[in-house]
N, C-alpha and C positions, 0 to 999 in steps of 0.2 A: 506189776504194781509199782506206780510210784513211789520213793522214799518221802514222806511227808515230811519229816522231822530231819532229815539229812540237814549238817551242819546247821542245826537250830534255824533255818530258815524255814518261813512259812508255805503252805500248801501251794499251787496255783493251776489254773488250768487252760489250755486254748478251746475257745470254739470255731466251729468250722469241719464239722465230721461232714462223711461224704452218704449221707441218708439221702432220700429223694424230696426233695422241694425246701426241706429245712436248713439245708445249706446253703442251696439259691439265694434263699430270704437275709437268712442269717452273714451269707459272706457280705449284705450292705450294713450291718451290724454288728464288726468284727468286735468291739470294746464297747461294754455297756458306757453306754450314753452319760458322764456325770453328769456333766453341767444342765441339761434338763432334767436329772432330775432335785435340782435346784430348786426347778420351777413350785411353789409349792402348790398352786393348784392340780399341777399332773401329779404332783406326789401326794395328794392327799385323795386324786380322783386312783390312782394305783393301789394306794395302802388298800382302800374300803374294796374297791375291784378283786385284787389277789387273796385277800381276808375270806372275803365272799365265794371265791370260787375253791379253794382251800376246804375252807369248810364244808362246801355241798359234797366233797368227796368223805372228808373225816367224820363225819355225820354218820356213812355208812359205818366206820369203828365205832362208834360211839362217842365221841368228842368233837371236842373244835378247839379253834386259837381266838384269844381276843387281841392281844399286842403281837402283830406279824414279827415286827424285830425282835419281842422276848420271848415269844412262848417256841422259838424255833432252836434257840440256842443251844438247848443240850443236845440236841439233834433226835432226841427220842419220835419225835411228833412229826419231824422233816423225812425219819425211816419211815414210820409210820403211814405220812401219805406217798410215799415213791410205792409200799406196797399195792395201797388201794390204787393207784392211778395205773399201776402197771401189772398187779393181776399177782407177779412175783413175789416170791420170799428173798429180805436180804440179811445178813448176814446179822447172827442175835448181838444185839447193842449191848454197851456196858453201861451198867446202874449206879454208878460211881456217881459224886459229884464234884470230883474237883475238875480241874480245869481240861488238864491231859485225857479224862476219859469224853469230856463234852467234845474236845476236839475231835478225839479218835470218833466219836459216833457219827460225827459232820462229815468225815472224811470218807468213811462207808459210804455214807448218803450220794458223796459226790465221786465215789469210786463207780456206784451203782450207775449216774448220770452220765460217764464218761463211758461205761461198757456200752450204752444203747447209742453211741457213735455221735456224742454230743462233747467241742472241748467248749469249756468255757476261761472265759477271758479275765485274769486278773483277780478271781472271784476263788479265796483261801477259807481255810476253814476256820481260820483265828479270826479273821474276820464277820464269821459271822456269830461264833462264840460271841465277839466284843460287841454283837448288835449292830452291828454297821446296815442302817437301813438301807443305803443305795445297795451294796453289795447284797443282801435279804430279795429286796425287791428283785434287781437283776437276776437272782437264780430262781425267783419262784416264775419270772417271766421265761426262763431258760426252759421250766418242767412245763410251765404250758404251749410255749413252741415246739415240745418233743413232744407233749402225750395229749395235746387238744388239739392243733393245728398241723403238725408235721404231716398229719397221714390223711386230711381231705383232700381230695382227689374230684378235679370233676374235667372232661374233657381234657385230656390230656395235662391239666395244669391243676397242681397240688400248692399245700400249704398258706402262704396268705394270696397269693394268686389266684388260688383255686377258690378260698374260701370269698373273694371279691367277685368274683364270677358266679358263682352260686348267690349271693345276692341282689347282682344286677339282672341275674337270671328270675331270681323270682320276684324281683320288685318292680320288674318292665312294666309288665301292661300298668301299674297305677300312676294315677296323677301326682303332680306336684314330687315323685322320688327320682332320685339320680342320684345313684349312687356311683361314685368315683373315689372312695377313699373310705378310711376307719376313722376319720377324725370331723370336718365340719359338715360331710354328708349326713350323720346322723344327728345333729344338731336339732333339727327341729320337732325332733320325734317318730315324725310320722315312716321313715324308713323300719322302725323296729314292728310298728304298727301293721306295714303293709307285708311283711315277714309273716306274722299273725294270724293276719285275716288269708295272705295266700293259703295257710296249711289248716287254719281251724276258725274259714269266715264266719263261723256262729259266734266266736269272743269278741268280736271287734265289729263295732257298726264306722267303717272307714270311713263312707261320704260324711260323717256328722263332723269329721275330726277339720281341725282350722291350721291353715300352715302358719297364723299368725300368733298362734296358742304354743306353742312350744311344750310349756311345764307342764299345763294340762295332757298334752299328748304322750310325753316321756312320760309321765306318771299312771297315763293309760294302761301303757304296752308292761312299765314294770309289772302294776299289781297287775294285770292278766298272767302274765307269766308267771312269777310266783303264785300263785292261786289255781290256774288250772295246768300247767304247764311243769310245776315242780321242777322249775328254773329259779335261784335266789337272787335276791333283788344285791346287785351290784354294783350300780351308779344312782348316785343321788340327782334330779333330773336340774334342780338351782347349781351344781357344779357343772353340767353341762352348758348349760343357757349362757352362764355367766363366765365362763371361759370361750377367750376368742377362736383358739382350737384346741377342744379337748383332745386329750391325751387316746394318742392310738393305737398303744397296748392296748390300756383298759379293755374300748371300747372291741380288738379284738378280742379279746379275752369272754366278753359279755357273749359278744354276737357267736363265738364258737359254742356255745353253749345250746344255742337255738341252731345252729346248723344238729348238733349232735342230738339236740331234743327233735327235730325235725327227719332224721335221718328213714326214719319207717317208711315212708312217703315215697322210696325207691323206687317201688313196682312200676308207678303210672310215670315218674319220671324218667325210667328206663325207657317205655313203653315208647314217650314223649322223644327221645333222643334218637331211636329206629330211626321214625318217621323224620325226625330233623335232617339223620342224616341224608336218608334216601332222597327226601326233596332237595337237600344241598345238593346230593351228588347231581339231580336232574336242572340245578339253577346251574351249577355249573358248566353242565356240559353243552345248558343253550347259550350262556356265554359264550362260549370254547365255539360252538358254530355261528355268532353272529361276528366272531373276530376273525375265524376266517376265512367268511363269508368278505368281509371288509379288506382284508387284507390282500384276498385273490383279486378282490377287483381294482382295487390301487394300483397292484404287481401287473394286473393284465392291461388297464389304462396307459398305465407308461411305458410295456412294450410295444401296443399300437399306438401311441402317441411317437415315439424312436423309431421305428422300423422304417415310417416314410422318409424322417431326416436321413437316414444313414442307408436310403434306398434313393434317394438324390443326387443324381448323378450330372450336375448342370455346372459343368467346367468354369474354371472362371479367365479372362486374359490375361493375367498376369502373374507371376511368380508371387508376388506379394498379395495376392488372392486367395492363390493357393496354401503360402502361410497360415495366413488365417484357418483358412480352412482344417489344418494338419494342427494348429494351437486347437481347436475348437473343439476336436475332435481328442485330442492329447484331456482337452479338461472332460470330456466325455470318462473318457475310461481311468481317470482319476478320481474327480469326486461322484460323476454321476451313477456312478453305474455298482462302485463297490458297495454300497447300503443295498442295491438292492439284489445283489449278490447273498448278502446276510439275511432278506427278505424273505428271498425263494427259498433257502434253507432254513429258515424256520419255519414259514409254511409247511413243509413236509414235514416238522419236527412236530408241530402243532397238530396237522391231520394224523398222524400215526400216533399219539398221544391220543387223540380224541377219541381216535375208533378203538385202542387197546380199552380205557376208560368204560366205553358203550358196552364190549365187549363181558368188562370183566363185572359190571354192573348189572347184564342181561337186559342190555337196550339195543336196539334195533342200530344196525351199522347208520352210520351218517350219509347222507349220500347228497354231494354240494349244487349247486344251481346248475342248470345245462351252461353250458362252457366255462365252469372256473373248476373243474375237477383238476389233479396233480395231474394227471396225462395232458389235458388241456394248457395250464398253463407248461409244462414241460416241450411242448409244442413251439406254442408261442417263442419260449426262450430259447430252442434252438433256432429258431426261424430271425428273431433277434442275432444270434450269434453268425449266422451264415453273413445277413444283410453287413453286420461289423465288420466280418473279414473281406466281403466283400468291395465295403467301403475303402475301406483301408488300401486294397491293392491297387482298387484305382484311384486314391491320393496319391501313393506313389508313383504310378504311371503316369498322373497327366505333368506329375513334380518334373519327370523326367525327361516329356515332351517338352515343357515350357523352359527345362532350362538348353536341349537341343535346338529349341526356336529362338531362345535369344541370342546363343551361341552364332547360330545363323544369320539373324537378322545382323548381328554387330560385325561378322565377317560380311554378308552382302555389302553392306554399308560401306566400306573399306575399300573394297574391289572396283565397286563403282566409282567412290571417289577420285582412286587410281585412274581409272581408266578414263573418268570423263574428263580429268585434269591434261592425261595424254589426249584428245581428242580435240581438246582447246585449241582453236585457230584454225585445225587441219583443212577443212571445207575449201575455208575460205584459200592457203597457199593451194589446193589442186586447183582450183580455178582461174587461178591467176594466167596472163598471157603473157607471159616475161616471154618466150620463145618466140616469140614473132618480132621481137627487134632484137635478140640478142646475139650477139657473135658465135663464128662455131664455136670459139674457145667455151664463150657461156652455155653454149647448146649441150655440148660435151658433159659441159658439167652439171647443166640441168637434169641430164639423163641419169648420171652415173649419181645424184641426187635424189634422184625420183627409185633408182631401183634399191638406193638403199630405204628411203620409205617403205617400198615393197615388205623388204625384208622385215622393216619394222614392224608392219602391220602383218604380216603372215605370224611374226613372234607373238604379236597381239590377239589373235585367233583363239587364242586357249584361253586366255582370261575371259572373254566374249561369253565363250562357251561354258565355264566355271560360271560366270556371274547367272546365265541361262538356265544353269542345273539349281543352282541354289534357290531360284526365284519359283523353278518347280516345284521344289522340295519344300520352302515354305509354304505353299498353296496345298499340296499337299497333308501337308499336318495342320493345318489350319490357322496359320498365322493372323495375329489379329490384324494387323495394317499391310493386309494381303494387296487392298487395293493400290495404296502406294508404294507396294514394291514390282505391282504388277505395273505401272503405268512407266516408273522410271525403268525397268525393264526394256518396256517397249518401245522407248525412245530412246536407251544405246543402241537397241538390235533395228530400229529404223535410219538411229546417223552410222550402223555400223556398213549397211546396204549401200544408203549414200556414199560411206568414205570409199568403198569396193567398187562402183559404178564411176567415180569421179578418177578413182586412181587408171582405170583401163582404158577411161576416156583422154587421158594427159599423155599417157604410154604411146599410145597411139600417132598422135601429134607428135610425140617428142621422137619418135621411131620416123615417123614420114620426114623431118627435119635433118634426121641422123646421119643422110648419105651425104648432106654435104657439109659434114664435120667432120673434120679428122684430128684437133688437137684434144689430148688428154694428161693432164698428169698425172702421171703413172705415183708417183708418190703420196697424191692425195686422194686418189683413186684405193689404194691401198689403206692410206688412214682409212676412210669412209669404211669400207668391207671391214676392216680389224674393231675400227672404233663402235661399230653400229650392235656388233653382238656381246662385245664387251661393255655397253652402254646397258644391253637389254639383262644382260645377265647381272647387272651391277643394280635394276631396278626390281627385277627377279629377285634377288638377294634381297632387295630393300622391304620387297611385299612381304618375304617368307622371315625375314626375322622379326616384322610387325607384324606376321598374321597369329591370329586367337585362337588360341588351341586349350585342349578341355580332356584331361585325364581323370580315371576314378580308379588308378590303380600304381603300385610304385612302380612295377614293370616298365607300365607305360609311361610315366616320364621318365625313366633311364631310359628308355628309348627314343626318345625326344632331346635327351644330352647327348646320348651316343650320336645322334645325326647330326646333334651344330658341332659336337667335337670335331667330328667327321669334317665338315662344313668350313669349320677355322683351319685345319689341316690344310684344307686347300687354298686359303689368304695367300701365303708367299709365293704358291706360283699364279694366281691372279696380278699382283703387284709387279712381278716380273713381265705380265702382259702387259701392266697400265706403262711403265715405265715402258718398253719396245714402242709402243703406240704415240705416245709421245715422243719418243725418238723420231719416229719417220714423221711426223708435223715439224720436229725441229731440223730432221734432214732439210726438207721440202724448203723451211726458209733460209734456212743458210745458203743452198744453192741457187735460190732465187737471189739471196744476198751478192751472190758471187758473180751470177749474171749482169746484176743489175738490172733483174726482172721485177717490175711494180705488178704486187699483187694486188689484186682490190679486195679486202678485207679478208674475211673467212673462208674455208675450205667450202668452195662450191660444191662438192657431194656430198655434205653433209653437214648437220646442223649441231652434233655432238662436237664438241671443242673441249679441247683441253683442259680449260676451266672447268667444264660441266663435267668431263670426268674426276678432274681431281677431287670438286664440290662432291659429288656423288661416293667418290669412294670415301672423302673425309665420313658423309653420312651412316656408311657402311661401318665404318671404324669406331664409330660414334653406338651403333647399335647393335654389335656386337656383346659391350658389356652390358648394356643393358637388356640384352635376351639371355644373357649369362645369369644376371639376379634372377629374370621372371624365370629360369628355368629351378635356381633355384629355391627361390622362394616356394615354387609349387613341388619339388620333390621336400623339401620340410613338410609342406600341407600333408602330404600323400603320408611322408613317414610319422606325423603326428596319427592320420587317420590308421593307419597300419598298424598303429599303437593303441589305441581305441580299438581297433579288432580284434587284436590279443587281447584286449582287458575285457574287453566284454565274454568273450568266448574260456580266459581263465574262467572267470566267476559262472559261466552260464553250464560249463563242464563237470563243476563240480554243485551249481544248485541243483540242474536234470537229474543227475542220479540219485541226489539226495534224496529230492521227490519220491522219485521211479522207489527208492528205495525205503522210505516214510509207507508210501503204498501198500508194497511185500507186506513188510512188519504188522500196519494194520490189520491186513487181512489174514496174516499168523493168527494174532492177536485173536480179533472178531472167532476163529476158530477153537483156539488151545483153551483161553479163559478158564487161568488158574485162579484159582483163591476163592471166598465168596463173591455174590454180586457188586456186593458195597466195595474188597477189594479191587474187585474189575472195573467197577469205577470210576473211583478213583485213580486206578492204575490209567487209565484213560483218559481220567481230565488232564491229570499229570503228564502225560503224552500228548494232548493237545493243547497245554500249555506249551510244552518244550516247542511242539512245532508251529505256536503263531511268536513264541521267542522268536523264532527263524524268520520274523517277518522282514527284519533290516538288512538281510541277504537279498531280498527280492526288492524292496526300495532301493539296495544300492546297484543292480542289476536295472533297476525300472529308470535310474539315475545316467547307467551307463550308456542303457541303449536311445535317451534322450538325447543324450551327444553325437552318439552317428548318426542320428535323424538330422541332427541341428548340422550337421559335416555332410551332409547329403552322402552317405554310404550305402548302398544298396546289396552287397552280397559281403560273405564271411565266410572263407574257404577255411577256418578255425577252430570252427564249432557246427555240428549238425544242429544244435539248438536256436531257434526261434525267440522272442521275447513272448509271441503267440504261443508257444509250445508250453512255455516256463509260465505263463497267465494260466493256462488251462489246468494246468498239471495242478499248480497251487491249489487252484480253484475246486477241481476234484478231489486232493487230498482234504481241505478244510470239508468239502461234504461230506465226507468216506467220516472224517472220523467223528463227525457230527452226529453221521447216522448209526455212526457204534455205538456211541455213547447212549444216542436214545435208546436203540435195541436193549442195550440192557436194560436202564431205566425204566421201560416197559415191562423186561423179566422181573423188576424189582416189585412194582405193581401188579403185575400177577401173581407174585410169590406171598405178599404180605396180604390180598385182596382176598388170597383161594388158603393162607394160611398152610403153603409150603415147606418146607423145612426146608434149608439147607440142603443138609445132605439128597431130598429128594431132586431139587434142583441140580446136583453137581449128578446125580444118578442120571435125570433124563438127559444132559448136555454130553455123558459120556456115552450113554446109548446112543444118541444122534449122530454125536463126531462119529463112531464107530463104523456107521454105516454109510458116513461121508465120503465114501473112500475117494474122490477128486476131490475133498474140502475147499468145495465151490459155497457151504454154506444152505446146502434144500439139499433132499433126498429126492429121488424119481419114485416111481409106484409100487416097481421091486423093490428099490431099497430101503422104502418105509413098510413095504411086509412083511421085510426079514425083523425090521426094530421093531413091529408090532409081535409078530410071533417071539422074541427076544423078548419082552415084555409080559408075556404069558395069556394076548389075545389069541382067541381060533378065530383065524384069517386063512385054514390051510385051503388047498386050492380044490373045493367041491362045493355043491351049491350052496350050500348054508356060509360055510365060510367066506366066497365071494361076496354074495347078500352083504354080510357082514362089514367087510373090507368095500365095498361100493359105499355104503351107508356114512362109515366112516370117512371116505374120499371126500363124500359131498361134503363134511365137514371142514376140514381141514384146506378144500381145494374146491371152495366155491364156484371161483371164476375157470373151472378144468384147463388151468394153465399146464399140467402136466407136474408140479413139483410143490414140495412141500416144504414151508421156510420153516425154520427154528422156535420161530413167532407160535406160527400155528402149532406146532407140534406143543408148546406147553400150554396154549390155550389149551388144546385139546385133554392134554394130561391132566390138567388144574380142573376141568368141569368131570373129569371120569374121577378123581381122588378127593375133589372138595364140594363143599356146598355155600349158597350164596344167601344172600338175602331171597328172598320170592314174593312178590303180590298177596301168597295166603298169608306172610308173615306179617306185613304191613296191615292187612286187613285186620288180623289178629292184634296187631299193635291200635290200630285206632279207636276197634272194640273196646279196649281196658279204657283211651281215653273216654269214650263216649258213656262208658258204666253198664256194658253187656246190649244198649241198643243197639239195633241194626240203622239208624243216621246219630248223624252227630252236630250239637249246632254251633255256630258262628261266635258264640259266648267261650261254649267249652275247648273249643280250637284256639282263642285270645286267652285264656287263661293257662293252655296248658303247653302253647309253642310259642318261641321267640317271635314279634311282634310280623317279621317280616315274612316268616315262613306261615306261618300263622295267617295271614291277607292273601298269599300265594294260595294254598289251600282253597280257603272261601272264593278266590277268584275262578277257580276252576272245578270247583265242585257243582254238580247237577243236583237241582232240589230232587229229596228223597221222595217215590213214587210210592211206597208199600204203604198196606195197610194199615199201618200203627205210626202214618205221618203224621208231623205236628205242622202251624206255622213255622219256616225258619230252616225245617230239617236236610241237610246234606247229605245224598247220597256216597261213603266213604268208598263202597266196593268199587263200582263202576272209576271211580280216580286213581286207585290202586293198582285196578287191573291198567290201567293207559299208561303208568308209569313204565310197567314196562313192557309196554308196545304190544298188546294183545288188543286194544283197541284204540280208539283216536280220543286223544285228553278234549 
């Protein structure tokens, strides 16, 4: 008990108790309202309202109040009505009159107030001693939200909720009413009217009444009320008209009066709400099949609409084609394809919803259009998934051809050029006839000229052949400008014939000429041989530190530096060859110097000169560092990619098992299912909250392996994980726990549908796990006979019992899959332990509405169901056939029995 009087401060109270519906209300009404009630038309439409309805109770004492703020003050008359409104004795008042006892008896009053789980706000008992009208008002409006409106209840929603519902309820079928409120809905009368006539149409002639009459019509509905009704007239109808929105106390205050004077009325509105429900539940559920009816066929259009893309396999020529194609394909399994990932798994979530529903309803199972059934489309979307991965390996395949073709094409390119540059002139010196006027000396040296050619051209043999194999090998893989490397092809290996044919043809001559030469210098004789394979080795070198070479591994190009290390190694004894070589040229002239021998220009066996090799080796010198950068510029590429494979394979090593490990847990989970359902739940949304949290591990994974795509990276000796693997994996975890969650959520709708308890439920889940014993989630045949006999069925093994246990089977294992899921087993439990609606009950229900006849008509149905179930009805009922037909009449049986599925609606 609170100290009232403590430190001479006055009483006070909070409202906001935690009652059902009167808190709801009340928390938007923490602090009685002053400032309206300012207003003095709402205080003057309140005072005559709460006066009025005060006295219909005090009346039963034998008294009443005339001044709400005086006659309340000594609190005698405020105990007085908390008795009559609430049935209770409270505590004997003191008869005193001075001030201290006036208060003390207010404080009772509002001790009483506070017991029945109501605080109120600011609202002391001096204050109302002193008359304080707002504070008066404010608590008499407090006793009528506790003890007139707290406790209406209609469709799950109480209080002024309920009590608004309950009017738009029965004011539907009339014209000209909508009600949406306590305040300007009722304004024009005619809602109090159509109240009225709904419960007792003999008071009220409604069609006569005028929406444009207002006073006339409030005045209607008052004196009917008070008059037959033993309702007191409460609002005056000129304070209603003449106020722009009357006051919405009051007018609750009024209308709770005719909910409570209407309240007998239950029977047929109970009877009314059966029926409402059951045809909800049947509008529902044809909803629920024509959305996934709708929804199968979107999901099945866009898998056959995809399968043929991503079953296209029409290469394109060029690497920048195939981008496209790998971009195209990247926004495929980006945005196209994750929505309908979430698609397919609602689908399932939607059909096993549906058929639990049918089920627990006693409606015939759903059964979807031939090919959009869950195995149907399940079909489908593997068949989609094959076509994906299949697409995919061969993007990377032809990625890989196309960059081995061009790798090709830029090496033939080079070879050629080399070779056709050496080839420049040649034709035309073997043709030449210089050996018919020249001296032996020339002859000599034409020879020893001509066999260094030889040499030359036998060193040229192998590029020939190189360029030969290459031209293959693109033809081969299918190069797209096959024709023009076939044709330049054919025209080295035709001038290659010519240079071969022309050279054996000069030989010959130069050999028949031979015997009658005999000088030679033996010095320049030697340059030629020395110079000729140090020229070729020098342009060998030249080809192989420009040629194109194409690693996808670090290995590999360390072993690409190892070779030019290798390669440089050997520089200073080539240089020790270039310098000897040019020695014997420098011999040659100083002894011709010495002689006084004129030589005529250049070394007659040979066409490589000193120049040419110095030029040559300068270029050698020249491109050594620069095969030094491209080597390594492309081992950074390699150690950048190298780094990219550890980073993808970190993150991919530790998202796999997370998975792999999300998966377990679920499937623990789905098993053990501690706590209630609502706990499992939740425990479960909570759980699959935590793992799409986990979503920006797989985006920066999906991030990662972008990059080796874009680095052209094809294997990961790092990680056994795939990006394919880590897609899938995800992608089955979000349905796994998708599907738990519903599982329950179904147990939750059979538990609350069949009127389960609790405990019954945690009973049959431990019986189940029990006989789990691989807790795969189904029993086999044995081990749901041992949890049937464990349950106290005779299932033992004789012929009665088999019977029995067959019978059963068929139930639970329709499709004789061999196993029995969890699902089934509490279906099964919920129909042997509960009972449901049924067809006789509904029949039985339409009866009361119809008033004991066997039809019912089209009137009685718009009067006594909400408008729309109400035309549902009428739209599917068969005219009644019997004997004691009228014009009009509805056969109700025959629609009852189709509801649930014993015949065809």
């Amino acid at each position: 008990m609170v100290d009232y009087h403590a430190a001479g401060q006055p009483a006070s109270y909070q409202y906001g108790g935690n009652g059902p519906g009167i808190g709801d209300y009340m928390a938007q009404e923490d602090d009685w309202d002053r400032d309206l009630l300012l207003d003095p038309a709402w205080e003057k439409q309140q005072r005559k309202t709460f006066t009025a309805w005060c006295n219909s109770h005090l009346r039963k004492a034998g008294t009443q109040i005339e001044n709400i703020d005086e006659d309340f003050r000594d609190g005698l008359k405020l105990m007085l009505l908390l008795e009559v409104i609430s049935g209770e004795r409270l505590p004997k008042p003191e008869r005193g009159k001075m001030r201290v006892h006036k208060i003390n008896n207010v404080n009772k009053a509002l001790d009483f107030i506070a017991s029945k789980g109501v605080k109120l706000v600011s609202i002391g008992a001096e204050e109302i001693v002193d008359g304080n009208a707002k504070m008066t008002l404010g608590m008499i409006w407090t006793i009528i939200l506790r003890f007139a409106i707290q406790d209406i209840s209609v469709e799950e929603t109480s209080a002024k909720e309920g009590l608004l519902l309950w009017c738009q309820r029965k004011t539907a079928p009339y014209k000209n009413v909508n009600v949406q409120n306590f305040h300007i809905s009722w304004k024009d009368g005619l809602a109090f009217n159509a109240l009225i006539h709904r419960h007792r149409p003999e008071l009220i002639e409604y069609d006569k009444l005028r929406k444009d009459d207002p006073v006339t019509n409030l005045n209607n509905a008052f004196e009917v009320a008070e008059k037959y009704l033993d309702i007191p007239k409460m609002l005056d109808a000129e304070d209603i008209v003449n106020t722009a929105r009357p006051d919405e106390k009051a007018i609750m205050t009024y209308v709770s009066s005719f909910y409570h004077a209407f309240s007998g009325a239950q029977k047929a509105e109970t009877a009314a709400n059966r029926i409402c429900k059951v045809l909800a539940v049947n509008q529902e559920n044809e909803h629920l099949m024509e959305d996934y009816e709708k929804l199968a066929s979107d999901l099945l259009e866009w898998i056959q609409r995809t399968i043929p893309w991503l079953e296209n396999r029409v290469p394109q020529k060029t690497m920048q084609g195939m981008q496209q194609k790998l971009e195209d394909f990247r926004d495929y399994r980006r945005v196209h394809k994750p929505p309908k990932v979430q698609e397919k798994c609602q689908l399932e979530i939607n059909f096993n919803t549906l058929q639990t529903k049918l089920r627990l309803n006693n409606r015939p199972a759903f059964m979807p259009s031939e090919g959009k059934m869950v195995s149907d489309i399940n079909n489908g979307w593997q068949h989609l998934e094959q076509a994906e991965k299949g697409y995919e390996e061969w993007l990377l395949n032809e990625m890989r051809r196309l960059e081995r073709l061009e790798h090709l094409g830029q090496k033939y390119r080079q070879k050629a050029s080399i070779h056709e540059c050496w080839t420049e002139g040649k034709e035309a010196m073997l043709k030449q006839k210089d050996y018919e006027t020249a001296t032996l000396s020339d002859i000599k040296a034409l020879i020893r000229k001509h066999e260094a050619f030889e040499s030359d051209l036998a060193a040229h043999q192998d590029r020939v052949e190189q360029i030969a194999a290459i031209a293959q090998e693109l033809n081969e893989l299918d190069y797209y400008d096959s024709p023009s490397v076939n044709a330049r092809c054919q025209k080295i290996c035709d001038q290659w014939d010519t240079l071969g044919s022309l050279t054996h043809t000069r030989r010959e001559a130069l050999e028949k000429t031979e015997k009658q030469l005999e000088t030679i210098d033996q010095l320049h004789l030697e340059y030629a041989k020395r110079a000729a394979p140090f020229n070729n080795w020098m342009e060998s070198a030249m080809e192989d530190l420009q040629d194109m070479f194409i690693v996808h591994t670090i290995e590999e190009i360390e072993g690409l530096i190892a070779a030019h290390d290798q390669f440089k190694s050997t520089l200073p004894d080539a240089d020790k060859e270039r310098e000897a070589i040019l020695g014997i040229q420098s011999e040659a002239q100083k002894i011709a110097d010495y002689n006084n021998i004129k030589l005529s220009g250049n070394n007659p066996y040979t066409s490589v000169t000193p120049q040419i090799i110095n030029s040559k080796w300068e270029r050698v010198q020249q491109l050594v560092p620069k095969r030094d950068n491209a080597l390594q510029d492309e081992q950074s590429k390699q150690q950048s990619n190298e780094h990219l494979r550890r980073q993808f394979a970190s993150q991919a090593n530790i998202v796999g098992p997370w998975i792999q490990t999300k998966m377990e847990e679920i499937g623990r989970i789905s098993i053990e299912m501690n706590g209630t359902l609502e706990d499992q739940l939740n425990h479960l949304k909570q759980y699959e909250q935590s793992i799409v949290d986990y979503k920006p591990n797989i985006d920066v994974l999906e991030q990662q392996h972008q990059l080796i795509q874009e680095a052209l990276i094809f294997d990961n000796k790092h990680t056994n994980y795939t990006m394919e693997h880590i897609r899938v994996g995800w992608e089955q975890l979000l349905t796994t726990i998708a599907r738990t969650s519903n599982e329950v959520e179904n147990q939750i709708l059979t538990r609350d549908a069949k009127g389960i308890s609790q405990e019954q439920m945690q009973e049959f889940r431990a019986s189940f796990n029990h006989f789990d014993k691989d807790h795969g989630g189904s029993l086999g045949p044995e081990e749901f006979k041992a949890c049937l006999i464990s349950l106290g069925y005779d299932v033992e093994n004789d012929r009665q019992g088999d019977a029995e246990f067959n019978r059963i089977m068929s139930v639970v294992d329709p499709n004789n899959s061999g196993v029995v899921t969890f699902q089934a087993f509490i279906d099964f439990m919920s129909r042997e332990t509960t009972d449901t609606d049924t067809a006789d009950q509904v029949i039985a229900s339409f009866k009361v509405l119809a008033g004991d006849k066997n039809y019912i008509t089209a009137e009685e149905l718009r009067r006594e169901l909400p408008p729309d179930q109400a035309e549902y009805c009428i739209a599917r009922m068969a005219p009644y056939q019997g004997p004691d037909a009228i014009p009009g009449a509805l056969d109700y049986k025959s629609f009852s029995t189709a509801l649930y599925g014993e015949s065809d609606l």
